[in-house]
Backbone bond lengths (Angstrom), bond angles and torsions (degrees), N, CA, C in turn:
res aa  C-N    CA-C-N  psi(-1)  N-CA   C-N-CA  omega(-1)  CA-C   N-CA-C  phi
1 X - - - 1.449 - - 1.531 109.49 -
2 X 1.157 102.82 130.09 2.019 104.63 166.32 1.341 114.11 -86.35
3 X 1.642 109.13 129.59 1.467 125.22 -163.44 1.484 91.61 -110.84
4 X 1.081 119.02 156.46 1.533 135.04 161.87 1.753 118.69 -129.83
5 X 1.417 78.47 96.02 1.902 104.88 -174.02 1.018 121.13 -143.90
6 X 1.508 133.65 135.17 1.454 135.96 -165.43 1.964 106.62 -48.77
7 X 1.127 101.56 -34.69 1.583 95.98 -164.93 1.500 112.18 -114.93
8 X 1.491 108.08 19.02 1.371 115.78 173.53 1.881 118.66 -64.51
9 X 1.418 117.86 135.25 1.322 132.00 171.31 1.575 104.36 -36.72
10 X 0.967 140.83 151.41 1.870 165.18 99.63 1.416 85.13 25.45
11 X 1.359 112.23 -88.64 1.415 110.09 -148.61 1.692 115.05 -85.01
12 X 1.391 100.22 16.82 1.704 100.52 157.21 1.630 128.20 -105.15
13 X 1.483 98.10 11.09 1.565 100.72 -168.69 1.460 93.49 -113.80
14 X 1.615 88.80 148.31 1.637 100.32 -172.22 1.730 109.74 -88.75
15 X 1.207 116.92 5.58 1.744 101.38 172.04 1.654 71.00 -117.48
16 X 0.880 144.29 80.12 1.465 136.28 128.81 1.400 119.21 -103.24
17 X 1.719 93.66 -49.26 1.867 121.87 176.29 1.699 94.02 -68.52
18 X 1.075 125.01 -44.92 1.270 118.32 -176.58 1.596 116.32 -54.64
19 X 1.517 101.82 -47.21 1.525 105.73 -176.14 1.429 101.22 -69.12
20 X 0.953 124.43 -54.83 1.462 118.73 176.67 1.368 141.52 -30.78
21 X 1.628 99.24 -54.01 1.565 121.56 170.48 1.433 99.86 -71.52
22 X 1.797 134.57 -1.82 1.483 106.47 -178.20 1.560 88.88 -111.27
23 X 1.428 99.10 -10.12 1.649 74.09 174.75 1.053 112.84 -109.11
24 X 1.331 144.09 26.65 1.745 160.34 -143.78 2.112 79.28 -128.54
25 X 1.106 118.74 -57.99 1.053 130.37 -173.28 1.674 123.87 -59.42
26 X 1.142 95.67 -42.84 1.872 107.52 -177.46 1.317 94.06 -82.08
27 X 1.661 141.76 -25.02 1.405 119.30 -158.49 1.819 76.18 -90.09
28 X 1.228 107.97 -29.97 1.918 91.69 -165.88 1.966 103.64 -69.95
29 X 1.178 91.51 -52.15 1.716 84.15 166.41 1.572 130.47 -17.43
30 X 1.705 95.55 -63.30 1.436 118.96 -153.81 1.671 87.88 -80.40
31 X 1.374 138.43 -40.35 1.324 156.15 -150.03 1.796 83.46 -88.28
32 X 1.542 134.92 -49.70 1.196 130.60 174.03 1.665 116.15 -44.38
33 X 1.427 90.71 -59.10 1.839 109.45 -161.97 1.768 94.76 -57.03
34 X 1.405 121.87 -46.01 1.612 123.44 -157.61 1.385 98.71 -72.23
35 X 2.117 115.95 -48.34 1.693 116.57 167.61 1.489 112.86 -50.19
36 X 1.060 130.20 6.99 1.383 123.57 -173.48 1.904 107.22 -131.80
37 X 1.303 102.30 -1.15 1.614 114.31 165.15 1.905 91.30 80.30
38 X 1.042 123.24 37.76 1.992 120.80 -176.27 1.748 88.79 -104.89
39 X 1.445 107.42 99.06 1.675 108.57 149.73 1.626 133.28 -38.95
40 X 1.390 100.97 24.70 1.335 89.40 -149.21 1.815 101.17 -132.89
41 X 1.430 113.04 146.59 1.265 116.04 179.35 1.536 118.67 -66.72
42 X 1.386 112.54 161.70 1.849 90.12 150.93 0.983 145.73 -91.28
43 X 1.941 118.13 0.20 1.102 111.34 173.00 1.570 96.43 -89.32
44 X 1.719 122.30 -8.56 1.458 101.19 172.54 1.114 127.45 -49.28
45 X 1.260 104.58 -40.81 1.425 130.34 178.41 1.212 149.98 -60.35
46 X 1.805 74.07 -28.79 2.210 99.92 165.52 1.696 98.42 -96.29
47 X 1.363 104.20 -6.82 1.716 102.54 167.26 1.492 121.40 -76.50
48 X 1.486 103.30 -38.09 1.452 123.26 -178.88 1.339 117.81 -55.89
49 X 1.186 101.33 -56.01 1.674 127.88 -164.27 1.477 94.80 -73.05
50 X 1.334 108.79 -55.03 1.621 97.81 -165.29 1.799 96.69 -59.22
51 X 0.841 118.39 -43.22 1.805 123.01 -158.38 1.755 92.11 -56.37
52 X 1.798 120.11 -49.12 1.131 124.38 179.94 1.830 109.18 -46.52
53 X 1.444 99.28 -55.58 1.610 104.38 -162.80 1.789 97.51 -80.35
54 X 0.869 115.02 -2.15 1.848 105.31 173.16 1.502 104.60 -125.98
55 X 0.764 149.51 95.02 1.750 126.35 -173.21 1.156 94.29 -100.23
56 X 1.406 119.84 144.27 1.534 150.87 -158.24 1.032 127.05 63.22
57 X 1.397 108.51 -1.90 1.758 125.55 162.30 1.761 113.94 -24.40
58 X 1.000 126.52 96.24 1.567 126.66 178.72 1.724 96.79 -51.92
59 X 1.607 85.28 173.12 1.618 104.18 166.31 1.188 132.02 -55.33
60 X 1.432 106.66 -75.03 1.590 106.65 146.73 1.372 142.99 24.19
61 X 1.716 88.61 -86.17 1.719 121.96 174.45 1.574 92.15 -64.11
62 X 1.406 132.18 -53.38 1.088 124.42 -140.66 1.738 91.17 -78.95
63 X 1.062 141.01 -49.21 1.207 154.79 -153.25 1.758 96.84 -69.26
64 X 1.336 109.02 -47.22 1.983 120.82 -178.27 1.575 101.67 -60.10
65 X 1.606 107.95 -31.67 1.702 111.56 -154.46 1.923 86.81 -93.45
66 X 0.979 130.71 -59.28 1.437 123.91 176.84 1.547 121.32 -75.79
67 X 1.402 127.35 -1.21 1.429 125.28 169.29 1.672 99.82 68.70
68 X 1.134 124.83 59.91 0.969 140.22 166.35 1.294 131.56 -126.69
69 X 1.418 150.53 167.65 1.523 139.50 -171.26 1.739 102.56 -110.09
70 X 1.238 114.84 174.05 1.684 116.57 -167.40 1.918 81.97 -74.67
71 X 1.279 142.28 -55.95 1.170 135.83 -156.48 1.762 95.77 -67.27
72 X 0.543 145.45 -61.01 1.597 143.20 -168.82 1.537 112.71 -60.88
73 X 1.571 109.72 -41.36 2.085 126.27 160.04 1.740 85.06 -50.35
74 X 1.029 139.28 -51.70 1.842 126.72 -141.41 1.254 79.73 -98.74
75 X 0.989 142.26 -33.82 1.647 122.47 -168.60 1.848 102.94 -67.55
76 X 1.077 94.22 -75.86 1.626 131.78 172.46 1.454 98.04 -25.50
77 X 1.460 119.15 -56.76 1.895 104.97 161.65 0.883 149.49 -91.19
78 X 1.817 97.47 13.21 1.470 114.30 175.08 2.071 102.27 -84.84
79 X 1.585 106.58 -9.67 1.675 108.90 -139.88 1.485 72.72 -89.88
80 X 1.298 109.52 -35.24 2.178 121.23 -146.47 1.798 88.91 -75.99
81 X 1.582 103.50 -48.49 1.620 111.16 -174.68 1.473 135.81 -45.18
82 X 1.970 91.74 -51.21 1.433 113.56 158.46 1.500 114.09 -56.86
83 X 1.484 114.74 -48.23 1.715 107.17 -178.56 1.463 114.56 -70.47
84 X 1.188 107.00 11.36 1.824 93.52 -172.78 1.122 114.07 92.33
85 X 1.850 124.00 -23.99 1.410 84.37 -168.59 1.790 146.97 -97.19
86 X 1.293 83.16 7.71 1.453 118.01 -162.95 1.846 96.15 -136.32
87 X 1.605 106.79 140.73 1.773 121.13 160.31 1.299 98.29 -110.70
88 X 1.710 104.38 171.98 1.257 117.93 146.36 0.901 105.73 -166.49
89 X 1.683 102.64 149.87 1.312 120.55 -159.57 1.443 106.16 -138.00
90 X 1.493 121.28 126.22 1.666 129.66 -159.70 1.569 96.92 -68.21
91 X 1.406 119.11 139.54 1.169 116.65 156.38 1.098 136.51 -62.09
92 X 1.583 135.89 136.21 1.337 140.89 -151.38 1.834 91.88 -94.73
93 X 1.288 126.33 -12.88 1.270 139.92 -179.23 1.783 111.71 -73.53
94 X 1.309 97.60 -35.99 1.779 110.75 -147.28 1.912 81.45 -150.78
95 X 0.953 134.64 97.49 1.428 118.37 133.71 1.720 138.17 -28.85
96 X 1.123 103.96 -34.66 1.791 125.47 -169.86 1.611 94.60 -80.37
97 X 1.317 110.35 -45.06 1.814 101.24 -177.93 1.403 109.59 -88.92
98 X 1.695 90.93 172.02 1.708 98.73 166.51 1.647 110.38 -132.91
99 X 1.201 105.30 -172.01 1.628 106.96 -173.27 1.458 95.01 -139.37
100 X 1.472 108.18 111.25 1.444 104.43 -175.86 1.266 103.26 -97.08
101 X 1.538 110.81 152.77 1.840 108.84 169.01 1.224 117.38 -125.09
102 X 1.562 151.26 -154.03 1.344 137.27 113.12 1.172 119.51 -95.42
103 X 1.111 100.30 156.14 1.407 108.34 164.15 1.399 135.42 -86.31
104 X 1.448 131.92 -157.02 1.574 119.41 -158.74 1.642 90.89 -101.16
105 X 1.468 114.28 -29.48 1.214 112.19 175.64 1.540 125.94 -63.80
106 X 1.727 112.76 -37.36 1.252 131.81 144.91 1.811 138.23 -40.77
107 X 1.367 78.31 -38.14 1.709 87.43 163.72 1.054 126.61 -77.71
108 X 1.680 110.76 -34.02 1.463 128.21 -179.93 1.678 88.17 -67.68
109 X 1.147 138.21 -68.95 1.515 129.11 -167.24 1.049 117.95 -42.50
110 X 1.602 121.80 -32.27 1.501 112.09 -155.33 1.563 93.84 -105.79
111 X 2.115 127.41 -2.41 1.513 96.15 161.36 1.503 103.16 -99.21
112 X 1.379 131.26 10.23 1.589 121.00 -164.24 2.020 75.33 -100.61
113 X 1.083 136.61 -47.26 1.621 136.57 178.86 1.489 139.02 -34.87
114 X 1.802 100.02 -48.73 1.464 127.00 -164.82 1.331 89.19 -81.94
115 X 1.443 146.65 -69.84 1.227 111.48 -163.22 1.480 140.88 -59.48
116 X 1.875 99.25 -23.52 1.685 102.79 165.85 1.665 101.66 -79.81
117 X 0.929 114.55 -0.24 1.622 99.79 172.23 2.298 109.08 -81.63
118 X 1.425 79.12 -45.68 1.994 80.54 170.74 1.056 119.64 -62.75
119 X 1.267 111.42 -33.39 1.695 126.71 -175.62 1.723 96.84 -61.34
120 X 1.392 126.11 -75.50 1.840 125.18 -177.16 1.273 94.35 -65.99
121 X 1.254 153.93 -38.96 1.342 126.80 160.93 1.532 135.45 -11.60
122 X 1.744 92.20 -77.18 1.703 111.03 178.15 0.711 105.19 -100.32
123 X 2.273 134.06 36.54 1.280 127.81 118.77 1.130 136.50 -66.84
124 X 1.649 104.10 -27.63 1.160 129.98 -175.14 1.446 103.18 -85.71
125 X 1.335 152.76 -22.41 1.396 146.87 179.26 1.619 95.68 -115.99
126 X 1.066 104.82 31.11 2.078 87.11 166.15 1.604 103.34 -90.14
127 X 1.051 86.66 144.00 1.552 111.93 179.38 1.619 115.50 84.30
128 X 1.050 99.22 -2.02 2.046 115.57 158.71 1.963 117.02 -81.50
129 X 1.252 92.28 109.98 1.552 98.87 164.19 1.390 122.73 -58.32
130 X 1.046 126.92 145.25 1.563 141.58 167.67 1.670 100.19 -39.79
131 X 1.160 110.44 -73.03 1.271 100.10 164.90 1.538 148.31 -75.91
132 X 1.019 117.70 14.40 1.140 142.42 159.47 1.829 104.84 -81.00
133 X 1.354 135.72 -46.56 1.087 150.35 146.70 1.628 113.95 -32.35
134 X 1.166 97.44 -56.62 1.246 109.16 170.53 1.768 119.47 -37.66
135 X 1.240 93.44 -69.69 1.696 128.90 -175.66 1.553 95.39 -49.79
136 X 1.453 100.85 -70.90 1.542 88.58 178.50 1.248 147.23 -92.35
137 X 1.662 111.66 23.75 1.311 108.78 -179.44 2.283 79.89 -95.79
138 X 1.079 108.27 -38.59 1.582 102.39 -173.39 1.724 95.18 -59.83
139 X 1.092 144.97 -25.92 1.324 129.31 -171.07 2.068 104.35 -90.64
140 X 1.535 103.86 -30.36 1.493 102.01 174.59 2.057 109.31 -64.10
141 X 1.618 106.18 -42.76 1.410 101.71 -177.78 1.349 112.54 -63.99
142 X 1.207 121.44 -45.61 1.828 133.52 175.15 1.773 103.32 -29.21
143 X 1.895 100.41 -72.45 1.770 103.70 174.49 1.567 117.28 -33.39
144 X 1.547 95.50 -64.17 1.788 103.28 -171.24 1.454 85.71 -48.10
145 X 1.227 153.93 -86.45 1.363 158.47 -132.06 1.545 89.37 -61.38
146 X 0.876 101.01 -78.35 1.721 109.24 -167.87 1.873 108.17 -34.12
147 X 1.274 94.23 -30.29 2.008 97.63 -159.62 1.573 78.30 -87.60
148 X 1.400 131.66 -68.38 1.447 141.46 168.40 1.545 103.30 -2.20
149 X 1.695 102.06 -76.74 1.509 105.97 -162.94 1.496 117.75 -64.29
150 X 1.079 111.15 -6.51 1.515 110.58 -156.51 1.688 101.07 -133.62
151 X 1.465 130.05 39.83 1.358 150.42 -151.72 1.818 106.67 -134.51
């Protein structure tokens, strides 16, 4: 059972297992993408994707949507920029912003990518029920809310 008490052990607290399993998860991710020859990080990748699934998504947004800071977003699109897979180009509106896109080479990454990305996915949830999924993506939003409201 997980107790919540000032002097409780490591392995009775529930953001311990939590931290663990997210980071048990990103090294298998990142350990997927390199077995599969992908230069590429995973938050590049949650950079990539998001830019794909929102296009014109500012920095900002992009930085709130991957849990990342504006210095780590500017690195991260300087890494994607140099590889080709992503431009940007300053707005003629705003000097201060940019308008990021991908490119064709970028596009090519993200359909030769996504299926080894589904693939360590539903390696990573085998033997998890749908509802069990269920349960805990509603108990992960509850925390964020809870840590959110009370911040």
């Amino acid at each position: 059972m997980i107790y919540i008490c000032a002097m409780e052990k490591l392995e009775k607290v529930f953001f311990y297992h939590l931290e663990k399993a997210i980071k048990s998860y990103r090294q298998f991710a990142q350990s997927q993408l390199k077995k599969n020859s992908f230069h590429i990080t995973v938050d590049q990748w949650l950079l990539l994707k998001t830019l794909h699934d929102e296009p014109g998504i500012n920095q900002i947004a992009i930085a709130e949507r991957v849990f990342k800071d504006k210095a780590s977003i500017t690195r991260m699109i300087q890494a994607l920029e140099e590889s080709g897979y992503i431009v940007r180009d300053i707005l003629a509106s705003d000097k201060r912003q940019m308008h990021l896109s991908i490119t064709p080479t970028g596009k090519d990454l993200i359909n030769q990518i996504t299926p080894i990305v589904l693939s360590y996915r539903k390696a990573a949830l085998n033997g998890i029920s749908e509802q069990e999924l269920l349960i805990a993506e509603k108990v992960m939003k509850t925390i964020a809310q809870n840590s959110k409201d009370n911040s």
